[in-house]
C-alpha positions, 0 to 999 in steps of 0.5 A: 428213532422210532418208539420200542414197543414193550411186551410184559412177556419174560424173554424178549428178542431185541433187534436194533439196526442202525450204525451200531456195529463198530461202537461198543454196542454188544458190550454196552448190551452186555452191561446193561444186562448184567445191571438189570439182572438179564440173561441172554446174549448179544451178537453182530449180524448182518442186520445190526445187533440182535440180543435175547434177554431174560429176566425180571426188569425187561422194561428197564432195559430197553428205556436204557438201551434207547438212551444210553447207548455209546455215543458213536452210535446210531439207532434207527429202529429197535423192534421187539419180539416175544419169546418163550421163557428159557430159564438160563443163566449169565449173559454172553457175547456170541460169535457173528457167526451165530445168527440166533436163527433170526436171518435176513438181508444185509442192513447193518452199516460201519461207522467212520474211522474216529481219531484218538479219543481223551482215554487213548491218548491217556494210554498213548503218553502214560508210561506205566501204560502197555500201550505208552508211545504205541502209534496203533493204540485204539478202543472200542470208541476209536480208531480205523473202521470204515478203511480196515473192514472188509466186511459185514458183520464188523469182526476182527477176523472181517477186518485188516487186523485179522492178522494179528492174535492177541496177546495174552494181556489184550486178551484178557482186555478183550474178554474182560466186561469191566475193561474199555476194550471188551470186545474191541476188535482193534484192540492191539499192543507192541507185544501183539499188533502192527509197527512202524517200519520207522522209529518215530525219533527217526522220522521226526529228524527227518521233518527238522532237517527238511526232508519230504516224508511219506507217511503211511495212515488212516487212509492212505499215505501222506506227504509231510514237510515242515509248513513253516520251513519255505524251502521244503513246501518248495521242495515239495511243491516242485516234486509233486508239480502242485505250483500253487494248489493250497496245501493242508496244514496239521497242526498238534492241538487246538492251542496251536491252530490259534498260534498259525491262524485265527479260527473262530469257536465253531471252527475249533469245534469242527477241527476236534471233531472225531472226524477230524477233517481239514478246516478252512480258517482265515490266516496262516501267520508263521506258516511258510507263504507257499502253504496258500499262495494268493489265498486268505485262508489255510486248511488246518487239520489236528491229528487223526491217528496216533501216530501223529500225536508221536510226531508232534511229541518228538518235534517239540521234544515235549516230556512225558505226560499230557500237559504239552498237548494244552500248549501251543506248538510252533511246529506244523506240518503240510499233510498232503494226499500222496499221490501222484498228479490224476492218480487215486490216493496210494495206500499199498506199501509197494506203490507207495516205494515205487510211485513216492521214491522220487517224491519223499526223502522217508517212506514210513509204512506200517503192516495194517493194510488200508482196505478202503482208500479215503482222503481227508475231508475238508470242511468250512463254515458257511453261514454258521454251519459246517459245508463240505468241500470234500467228504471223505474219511471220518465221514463216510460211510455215515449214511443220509436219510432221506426222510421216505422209503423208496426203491434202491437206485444205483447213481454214478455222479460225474467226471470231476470229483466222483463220487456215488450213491446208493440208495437202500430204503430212506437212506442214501449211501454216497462213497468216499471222494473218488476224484477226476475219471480221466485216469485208468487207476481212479476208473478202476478205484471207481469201478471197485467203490461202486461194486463195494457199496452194492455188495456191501449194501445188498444192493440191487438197483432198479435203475442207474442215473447217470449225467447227460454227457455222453463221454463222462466215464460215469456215464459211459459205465452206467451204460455197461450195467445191464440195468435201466439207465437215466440221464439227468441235467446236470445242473437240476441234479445239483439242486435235486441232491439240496432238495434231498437232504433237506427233504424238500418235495417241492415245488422248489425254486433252484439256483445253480452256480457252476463251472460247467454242465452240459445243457438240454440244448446241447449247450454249456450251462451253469448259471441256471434258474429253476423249478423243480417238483418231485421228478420234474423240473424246467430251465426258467431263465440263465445268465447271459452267455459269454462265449467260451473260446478253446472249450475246456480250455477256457477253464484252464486259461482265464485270460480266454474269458476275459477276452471273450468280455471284451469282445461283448463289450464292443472293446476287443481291440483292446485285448493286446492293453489288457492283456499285454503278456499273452500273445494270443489275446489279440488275434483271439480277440479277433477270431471272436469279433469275426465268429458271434456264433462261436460257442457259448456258455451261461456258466458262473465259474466262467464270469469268475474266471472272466471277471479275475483275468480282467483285473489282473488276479489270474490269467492261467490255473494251475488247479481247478478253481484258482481264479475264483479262490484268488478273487474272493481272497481279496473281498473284505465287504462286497459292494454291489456296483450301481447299475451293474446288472440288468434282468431281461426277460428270463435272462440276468445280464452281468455285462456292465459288471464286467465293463465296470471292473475295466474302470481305470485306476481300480484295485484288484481289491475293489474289483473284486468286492465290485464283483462279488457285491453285484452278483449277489445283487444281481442273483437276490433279484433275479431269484426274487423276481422269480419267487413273486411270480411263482409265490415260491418261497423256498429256494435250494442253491448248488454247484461248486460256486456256492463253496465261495463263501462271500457268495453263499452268505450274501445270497442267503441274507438277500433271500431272507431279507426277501422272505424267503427260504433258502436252502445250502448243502450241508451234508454233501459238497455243493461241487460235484462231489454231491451231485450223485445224490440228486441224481439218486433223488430224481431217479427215485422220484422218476420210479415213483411217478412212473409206478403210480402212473402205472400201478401194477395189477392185483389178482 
């Protein structure tokens, strides 16, 4: 935050932009002005806050105002203007609508939704309290903002509870200076605000009996089941066709978090966050084995709203008060998106009754409309620091600085795992997790979520960066824009977007492990050495390339890597031996042997996909990643196979890797500690070799790969143990999930360089 020039004049015009709307901002400027005997106003407007103040103690103020202020909020700059001395008294809160004659663009932002803070939930289970058992019960420190506003400035009447009048006792809360809920534009009671449209004892049945909810919440609807009840996960499993993709647990407390699993002090403190995203900790005991089948962790979740503080209150049949939620619970419950498969999360109450009917036992809805659909985010820690696997509500729409101004660029991610990112100034804006674009209603939620930050942001990019792919959806409608398209490598716009939010200018070398990114050369890329400097970048070596049979398909049928190792190996004749249950192994063998210029890729997801199907973990995926996931499920120490790799020229060869791993006599266990030890090994030398030739130190890694955590922790101590630098995504998912940001970065860049190529001429 930049240092708040002080004037000696008597009335003073503060404006302060930042994330400060949402936060109890206004009513702590209303605090502080009465406590230094201030007059004036404060208000929200499209720029932030804007206050006048008048008095004797200005100096006071504005110390207070840059190092009080709620902790929820987030001051970027404060500017200080003088004013001519008015001599009025008392100080008030104005309408948005009133701008104070200061105008100008939109650069105001909302915060992320919060799950219920210590004081809430004091009301929520306090009988002498209005709000006692009230499932919307909020302050100015909690509660929904980024899915219930429709607008800038953050006001009711822009916001889902427009709806809703105040009562006379919540607004006598709202007008009252003293009281927590000053000017909280959530604020609601039974009397005056949203209700269930099922009584919570009625819910909680259905989950003891077995029975499928769907639950209507902050973000959009959830599927819930009882997790440690085997046959309704199966139930739900079977519904949703989801066969084996791992499932998000909730859980009512930390304590209980303890009681199913075994997370570590950070993962405690990430799962309380305000954020409240699911968190990947090892162990899932007492859980039904279905939950994560051929997994060693769980994503557990604690509450997000108050209505799942209800649940778990009724499930226990806990008494009233608070002592309950210190206790450990044997109650859990799946909380999954509700969605039907390739479809955007549902967050209407009529889809959800028409989409979910043969789906859930109960739909339970509410009437507070969700107007910005939001997943929960998933997290892990990675080498003592919180990672993304997906970011979404309770994170988004907090922006990332990028550290420099720059001109506003509009990038559009990929296929898998949209998402966006605007850029306004130092800041990026990367859109909540969108999903895959191969359905009509995730490119119309797409298409809506782009629209939405550029309007909201008072955005007009200059240019559109897009994937190389011709047939992504994302590229087909950066294409439909009428702006300026750039088409950026996949592969350098995943290391672009670590660069970024490390604020690294470069030179910097890159390593990208990945599923799958179309190539310069028209090929199948992803396991990519490179150097990237500001708009610039270059290949600078790949591993070797094993054939891809089926294209995409491969991806989905491991077996088809597996025998494309076995043909490099000169051993395809054993296919049938390998894989005895597939009866295409064979001939496919055969095609291979007969076709060497069959397409090819350097991908590093698919030598995890090989390197599975080899040793038995997974020949088919039933969901994106599973063989991966399954294979490092099974490492305790990884152990780097002796002569398992070789570096030729650019080129890092895990061929005799993989005729290790057809070693008689070895477990699916050691293979895999085999597999991953090596190819740490491999990549640590590789990258090292690279960095002594270039005298680089500084290394970013991206790509979905690098959410394996016994890959991520291995490389990053073999760099540091070279003297290295090495560099993980923390802010976005190193999937693609946070590619758009290193596409926005190198648009950017690509502008700059261009403008100072060609700078514009002076009269």
């Amino acid at each position: 935050m930049r240092p708040i020039h002080r004037p000696s004049q008597d009335r003073l015009r503060v404006r302060v932009r930042g994330a400060v709307q949402g936060v109890g901002f206004r009513p702590f400027v209303h605090r502080l002005a009465i406590r230094f005997g201030l007059s004036g106003f404060v208000l929200n407007d499209a720029e932030g806050v804007l206050a006048e103040i008048e008095g004797s103690d200005l100096s006071g103020f504005l110390a207070a105002l840059q190092h009080e202020h709620p902790a929820r909020a987030r001051i970027d700059t404060v500017t200080v203007t003088a004013l001519p001395r008015q001599g009025r008294a008392g100080f008030s809160i104005r309408p948005s609508g009133d701008r104070g004659g200061d105008r100008g663009d939109v650069s105001a932002r909302l915060v992320p939704d919060a799950a219920p803070c210590t004081s809430c939930v004091d009301d929520l289970f306090n009988p002498a309290s209005r709000f006692h058992l009230y499932p919307f019960v909020t302050c100015t420190q909690c509660g929904p903002r980024f899915t219930i506003s429709h607008r800038l400035p953050y006001d009711r009447a822009h916001t889902s509870m427009a709806n809703f009048g105040l009562c006379a006792a919540c607004a006598a809360d709202y007008a009252a200076p003293g009281n927590r809920r000053f000017h909280a534009e959530t604020i609601a009671c039974p009397a005056c605000g949203p209700t269930l449209s099922h009584p919570i004892a009625e819910i909680a049945a259905a989950l003891h009996r077995g029975c499928i909810v769907a639950l209507k919440g902050i973000g959009g609807f959830h599927l819930l089941c009882d997790a440690t009840n085997a046959e309704a996960v199966a139930t739900l499993r079977r519904r949703k066709s989801r066969p084996a993709k791992p499932l998000a647990v909730m859980v009512a407390n930390a304590a209980s978090a303890g009681y199913f699993a075994a997370p570590s002090a950070a993962e405690l403190a990430l799962l309380s966050d305000a954020a409240r995203p699911i968190v990947l900790v090892h162990g899932h005991a007492g859980l039904a084995a279905g939950i994560a089948p051929g997994l060693n962790r769980v994503g557990l979740m604690l509450p997000s709203a108050p209505v799942h503080l209800l649940l778990f209150h009724a499930l226990a049949n806990a008494p009233e008060g608070l002592a309950w939620l210190g206790e450990a619970l044997p109650f859990a419950l799946v909380a999954t998106s509700a969605n039907a498969i390739g479809q955007p999360l549902i967050i209407h109450d009529a889809d959800a009754r028409r989409d979910l009917a043969e789906i859930a036992d109960l739909i339970v809805t509410h009437d507070r409309a969700i107007l910005a659909r939001a997943d929960d985010s998933v997290m892990a820690m990675i080498d003592g620091a919180p990672a993304y696997i997906r970011r979404a509500r309770g994170c988004v729409p907090e922006p990332i600085d990028l550290g420099e101004d720059g001109p506003p660029v509009l990038a559009v991610g990929a296929h898998l795992k949209a998402t966006l990112c605007v850029t306004r100034g130092r800041e990026a804006f990367v859109s909540q997790h969108i999903g895959d674009l191969g359905t009509a209603q995730t490119v119309r939620f797409y298409q809506e979520t782009a629209q939405s930050l550029l309007t909201s942001l008072g955005v007009a990019p200059e240019i559109v960066a897009c994937d190389l792919h011709p047939d992504y959806r994302s590229t087909i409608m950066a294409e439909t824009m009428g702006r300026p398209v750039l088409r950026v490598q996949h592969h350098a716009a995943h290391l672009a977007a670590v660069a970024a939010e490390h604020r690294l200018r470069g030179p910097v070398i890159g390593l990208a492990l990945d599923g799958h990114g179309l190539g310069d050369d028209g090929g199948a890329w992803g396991g990519e050495l490179m150097l990237l400097s500001g708009a610039n970048w270059r290949r600078a070596g790949h591993v070797q390339p094993l054939a891809m049979p089926g294209g995409d398909r491969a991806a989905r049928d491991p077996w088809r890597m597996g025998v494309a190792a076995l043909v490099a190996l000169g051993r395809g004749r054993t296919a049938s031996d390998i894989f005895p249950d597939i009866a295409g192994a064979a001939p496919l063998a055969a095609f291979l042997a007969a076709n060497p210029t069959a397409p090819q890729t350097s991908s590093a997801g698919r030598l995890f996909d090989a390197a599975a199907a080899l040793l038995g973990v997974c020949t088919h995926q039933s969901h994106e990643g599973q063989a991966a996931m399954e294979l490092e499920a099974l490492v305790r120490t990884p152990e780097p196979l002796k002569n398992g790799f070789r570096i030729v020229d650019t080129m890092l060869d895990f061929t005799p890797l993989l005729a290790g791993l057809l070693r008689p006599h070895l477990s699916a266990r050691e293979g895999a500690e085999l597999f991953h030890g090596t190819l740490i090994a491999g990549l640590a030398a590789w990258v090292a070799a690279f960095a002594q030739r270039t005298g680089h130190t500084d290394i970013v890694l991206g790509g979905g790969c690098l959410m394996n955590r016994v890959l991520a922790e291995g490389l990053v101590a073999a760099f540091r143990a070279g003297g290295l630098r090495p560099f993980l995504p923390r802010a976005l998912p190193a999937n693609d999930g946070g590619l758009c940001l290193g596409q926005a970065a190198l648009a950017r860049a690509h502008l700059q360089a261009r403008a100072s190529a060609f700078p514009l001429s002076r009269s």
